[in-house]
N, C-alpha and C positions, 0 to 999 in steps of 0.2 A: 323686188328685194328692197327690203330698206335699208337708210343709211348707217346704222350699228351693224345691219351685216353685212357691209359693202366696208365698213371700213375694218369688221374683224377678218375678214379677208384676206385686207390688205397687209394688216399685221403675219396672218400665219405666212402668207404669200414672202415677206419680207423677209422672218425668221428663216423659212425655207431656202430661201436666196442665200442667205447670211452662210448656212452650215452647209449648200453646195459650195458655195464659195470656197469653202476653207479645204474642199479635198485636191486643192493644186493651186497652181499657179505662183508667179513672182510675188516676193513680199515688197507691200508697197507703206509708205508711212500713212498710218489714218488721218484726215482732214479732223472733222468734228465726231463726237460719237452720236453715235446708229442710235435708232429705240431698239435694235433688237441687240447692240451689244448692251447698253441698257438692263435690257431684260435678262440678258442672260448671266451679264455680271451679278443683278442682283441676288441670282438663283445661285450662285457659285456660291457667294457670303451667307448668304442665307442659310443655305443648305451644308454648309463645312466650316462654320465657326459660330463662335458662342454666342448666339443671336442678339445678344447685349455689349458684344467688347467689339468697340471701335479698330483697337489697335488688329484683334483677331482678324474681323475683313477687310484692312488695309491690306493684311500680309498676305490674306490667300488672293484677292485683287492683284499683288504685285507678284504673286505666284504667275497667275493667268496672264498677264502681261509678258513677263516675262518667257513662257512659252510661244507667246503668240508672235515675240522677235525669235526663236529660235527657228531653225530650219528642222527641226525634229518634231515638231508640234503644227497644226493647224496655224493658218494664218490669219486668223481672225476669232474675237474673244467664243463666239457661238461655237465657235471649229471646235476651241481649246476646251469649253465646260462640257457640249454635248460627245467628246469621247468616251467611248465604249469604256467600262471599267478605272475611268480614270477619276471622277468625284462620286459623290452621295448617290446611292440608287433615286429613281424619281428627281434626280434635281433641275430636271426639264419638262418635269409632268405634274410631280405636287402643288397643291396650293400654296403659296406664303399665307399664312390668316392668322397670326400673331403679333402682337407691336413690333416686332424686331424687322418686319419687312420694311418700312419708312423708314431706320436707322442702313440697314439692310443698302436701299436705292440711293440716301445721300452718301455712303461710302461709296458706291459704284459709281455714282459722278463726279465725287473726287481722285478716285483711280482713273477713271477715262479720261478726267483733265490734267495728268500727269502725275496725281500722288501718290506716292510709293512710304514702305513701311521702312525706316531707317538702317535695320540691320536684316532683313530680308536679300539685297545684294541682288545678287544673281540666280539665287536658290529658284528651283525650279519642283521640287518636291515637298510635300508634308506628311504627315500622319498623325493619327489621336498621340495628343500627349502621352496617355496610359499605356500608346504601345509598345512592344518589346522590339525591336527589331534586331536581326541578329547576323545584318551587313559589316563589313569592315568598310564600306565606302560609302558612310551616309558621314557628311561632313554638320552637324548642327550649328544653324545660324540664330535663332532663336522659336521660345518659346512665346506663345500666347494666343490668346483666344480658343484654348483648349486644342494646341495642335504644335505639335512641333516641327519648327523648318528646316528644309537642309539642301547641301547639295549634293552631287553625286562628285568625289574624289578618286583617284587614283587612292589606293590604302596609302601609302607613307606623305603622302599630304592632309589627310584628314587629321584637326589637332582637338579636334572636338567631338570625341564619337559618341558621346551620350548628350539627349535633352539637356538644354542648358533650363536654369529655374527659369519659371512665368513671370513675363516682365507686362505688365500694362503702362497708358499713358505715354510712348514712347514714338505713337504715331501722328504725323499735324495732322491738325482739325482744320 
């Protein structure tokens, strides 16, 4: 066997690791990031925001994060993207092969070293800007990178029930 396939291996072997990992156990705080949270972060941005808008994959980033401290969510970012039904069909199988991948992996190392999108919060949901949704407990925290974010409220706490406008530039660089 050679060493490109000893070391691709070691990658799927690792990813592997990563998403058994996330079906239990104690939440513990990450040291440094994984290659496979890495990878998978960058499949999240990649795959559910506007492959050019920064601010877009900071938020969905601070989305996935934010699930990955909740106790309702996988405990690790791999847990949190490769749930069933919960992001982009393929976005653990498709190729990235567009410029927006390298924008893509430097936002996923900026989210993995703590950077979060300003008014994101604690929001733990999004959807296509364009869609309609027709809950009384989506609380919207902002819009952008073609996606609107929210939380889930109690109905008489939500003060914001519709998409707030598209704001860019909002997230650090």
């Amino acid at each position: 066997m050679s060493v490109t396939q000893m070391t691709g291996l070691r990658v799927i072997a690792l990813v592997g690791l990563s998403v058994l990992a996330a079906c239990g156990g104690p939440k513990s705080k990450p040291s440094k990031p994984q290659a496979a949270d890495l990878e998978c972060m960058s499949r999240a941005m990649y795959f559910e925001s506007n492959r050019s808008s920064w601010d877009g994959m900071i938020a969905v980033g601070s989305v996935v994060m934010n699930r990955v401290k909740s106790d309702a969510f996988p405990n690790t970012v791999c847990g949190v993207v490769s749930q069933k039904n919960q992001f982009a069909p393929g976005v653990m199988s498709k190729p990235m092969t567009d410029r927006g991948a390298p924008l893509a992996q430097e936002a996923a190392r900026a989210v993995l070293s703590g950077t979060r999108h300003p008014h994101v919060g604690i929001a733990k949901f999004f959807h296509a800007a364009w869609y309609q949704a027709n809950y009384n407990n989506m609380h919207y925290v902002v819009t952008t990178g073609g996606n609107a974010f929210y939380e889930k409220r109690r109905a008489e706490f939500v003060t914001a029930s519709s998409p707030r406008p598209p704001t860019e530039g909002l997230a650090p660089r």
